[in-house]
C-alpha positions as CSV (number, residue, x, y, z in Angstrom):
1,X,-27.0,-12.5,5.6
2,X,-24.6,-13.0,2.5
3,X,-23.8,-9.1,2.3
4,X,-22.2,-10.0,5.6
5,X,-20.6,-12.9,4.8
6,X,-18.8,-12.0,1.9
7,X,-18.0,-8.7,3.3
8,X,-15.9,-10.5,6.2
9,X,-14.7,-12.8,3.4
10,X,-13.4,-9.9,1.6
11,X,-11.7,-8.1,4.9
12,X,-10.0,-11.5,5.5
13,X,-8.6,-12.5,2.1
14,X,-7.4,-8.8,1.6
15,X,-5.7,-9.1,5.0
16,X,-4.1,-12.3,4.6
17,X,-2.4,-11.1,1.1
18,X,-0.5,-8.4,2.8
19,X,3.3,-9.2,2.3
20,X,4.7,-5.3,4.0
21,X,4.2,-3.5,7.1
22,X,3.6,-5.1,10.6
23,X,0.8,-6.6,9.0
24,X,3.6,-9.0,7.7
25,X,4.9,-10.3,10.4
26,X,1.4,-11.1,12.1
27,X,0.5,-15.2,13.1
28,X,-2.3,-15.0,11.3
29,X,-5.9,-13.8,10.5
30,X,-8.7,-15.7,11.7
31,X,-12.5,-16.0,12.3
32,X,-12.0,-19.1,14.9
33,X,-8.4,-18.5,17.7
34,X,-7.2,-21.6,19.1
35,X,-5.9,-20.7,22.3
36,X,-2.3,-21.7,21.3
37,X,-2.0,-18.8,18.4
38,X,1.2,-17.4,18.6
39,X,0.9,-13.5,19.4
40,X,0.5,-11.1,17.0
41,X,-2.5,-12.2,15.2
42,X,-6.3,-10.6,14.0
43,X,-9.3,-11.6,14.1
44,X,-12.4,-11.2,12.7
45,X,-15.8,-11.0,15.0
46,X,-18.7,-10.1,15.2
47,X,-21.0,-8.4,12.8
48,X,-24.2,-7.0,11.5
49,X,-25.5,-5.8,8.9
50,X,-28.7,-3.2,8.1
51,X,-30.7,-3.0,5.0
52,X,-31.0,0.5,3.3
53,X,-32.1,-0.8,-0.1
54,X,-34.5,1.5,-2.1
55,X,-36.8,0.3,-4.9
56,X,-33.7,-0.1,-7.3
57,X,-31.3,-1.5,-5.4
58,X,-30.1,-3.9,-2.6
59,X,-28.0,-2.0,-0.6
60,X,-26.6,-3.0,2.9
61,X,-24.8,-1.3,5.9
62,X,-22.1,-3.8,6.8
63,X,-20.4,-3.5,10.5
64,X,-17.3,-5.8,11.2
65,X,-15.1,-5.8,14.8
66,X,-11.9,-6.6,14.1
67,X,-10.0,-7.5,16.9
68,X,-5.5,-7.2,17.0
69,X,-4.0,-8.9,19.8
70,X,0.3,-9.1,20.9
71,X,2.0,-9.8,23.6
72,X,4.3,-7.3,23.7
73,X,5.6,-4.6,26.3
74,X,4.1,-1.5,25.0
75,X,0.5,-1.3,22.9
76,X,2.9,0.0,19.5
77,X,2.6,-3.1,17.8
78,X,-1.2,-3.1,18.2
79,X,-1.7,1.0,17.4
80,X,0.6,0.6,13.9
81,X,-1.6,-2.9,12.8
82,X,-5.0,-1.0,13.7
83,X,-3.3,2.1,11.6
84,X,-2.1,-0.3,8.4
85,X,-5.5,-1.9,8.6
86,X,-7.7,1.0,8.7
87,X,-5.5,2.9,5.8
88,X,-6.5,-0.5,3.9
89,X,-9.7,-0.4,4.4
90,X,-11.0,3.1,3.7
91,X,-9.9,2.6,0.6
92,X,-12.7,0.7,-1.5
93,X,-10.8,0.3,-4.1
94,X,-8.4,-2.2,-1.9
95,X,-11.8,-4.5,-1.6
96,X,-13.3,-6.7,-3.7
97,X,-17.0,-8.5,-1.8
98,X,-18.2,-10.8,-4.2
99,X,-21.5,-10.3,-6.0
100,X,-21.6,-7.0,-4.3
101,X,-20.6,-3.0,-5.3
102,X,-18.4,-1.7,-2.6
103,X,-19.8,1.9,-2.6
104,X,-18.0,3.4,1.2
105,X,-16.1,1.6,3.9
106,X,-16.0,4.1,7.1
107,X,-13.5,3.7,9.8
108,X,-15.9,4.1,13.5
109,X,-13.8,3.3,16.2
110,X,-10.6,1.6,17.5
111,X,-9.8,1.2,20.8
112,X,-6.9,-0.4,22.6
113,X,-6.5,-1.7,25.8
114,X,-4.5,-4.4,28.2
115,X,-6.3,-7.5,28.8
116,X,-7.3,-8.8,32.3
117,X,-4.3,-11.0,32.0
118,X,-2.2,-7.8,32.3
119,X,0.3,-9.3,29.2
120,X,-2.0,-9.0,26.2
121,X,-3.2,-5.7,24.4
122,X,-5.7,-5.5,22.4
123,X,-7.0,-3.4,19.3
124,X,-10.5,-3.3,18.6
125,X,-12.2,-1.8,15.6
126,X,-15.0,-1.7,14.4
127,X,-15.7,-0.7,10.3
128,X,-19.2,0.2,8.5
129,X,-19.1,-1.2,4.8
130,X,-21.7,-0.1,2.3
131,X,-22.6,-2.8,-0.4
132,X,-24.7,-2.8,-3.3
133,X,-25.9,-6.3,-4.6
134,X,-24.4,-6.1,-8.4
């Protein structure tokens, strides 16, 4: 449970410490949304995480949703955070998970979509992170 835990810990304090882009201007990033979070803002969900260790190692397939929301007119706001996030991401070098070798993160999907309240869009990705217990 800790590779997941400090893999989500990682994807949010690299996320928070970005001062360019859209991911700039966002509200904020957040495991818990109070329901009066001004709009744009990400979120950090659900998760799992697999074992593939071998004899040697501890090694852990990490999957974290991140979710974008904005309350814009058009979906651009939420396509160009999903794009800045997933360029950070992919890069390992850009994440640091504590106690843990980063050794792949994979982007999987995104998808992006109007709410049901027909004024929110929403980005929805979901990342594969590969750890190795250092």
């Amino acid at each position: 449970m800790q590779a997941i835990q400090k893999t989500q810990k990682a994807i949010y304090t690299l996320l928070k410490a970005q001062t360019t882009g859209e991911l700039a201007n966002i509200n904020g990033v957040f495991h818990y949304t109070s329901q009066e979070t001004n709009f744009p803002y990400v979120h950090i969900g659900e998760g799992k995480f697999e074992e593939i260790s071998d004899f040697k190692n501890e090694i852990f397939k990490v999957n974290t949703k991140i979710n974008i929301f904005d309350r814009s007119k058009s979906n651009s706001t939420v396509m160009i955070l999903c794009d800045e996030i997933r360029i950070l991401l992919v890069n390992i070098y850009n994440l640091s998970v504590e106690n843990y070798s980063v050794l792949d993160c994979r982007h999987k999907e995104c998808k992006v979509s109007l709410n049901n309240d027909g004024k929110t869009w929403k980005g929805e990705m979901i990342f594969e992170v590969i750890v190795k217990k250092s």
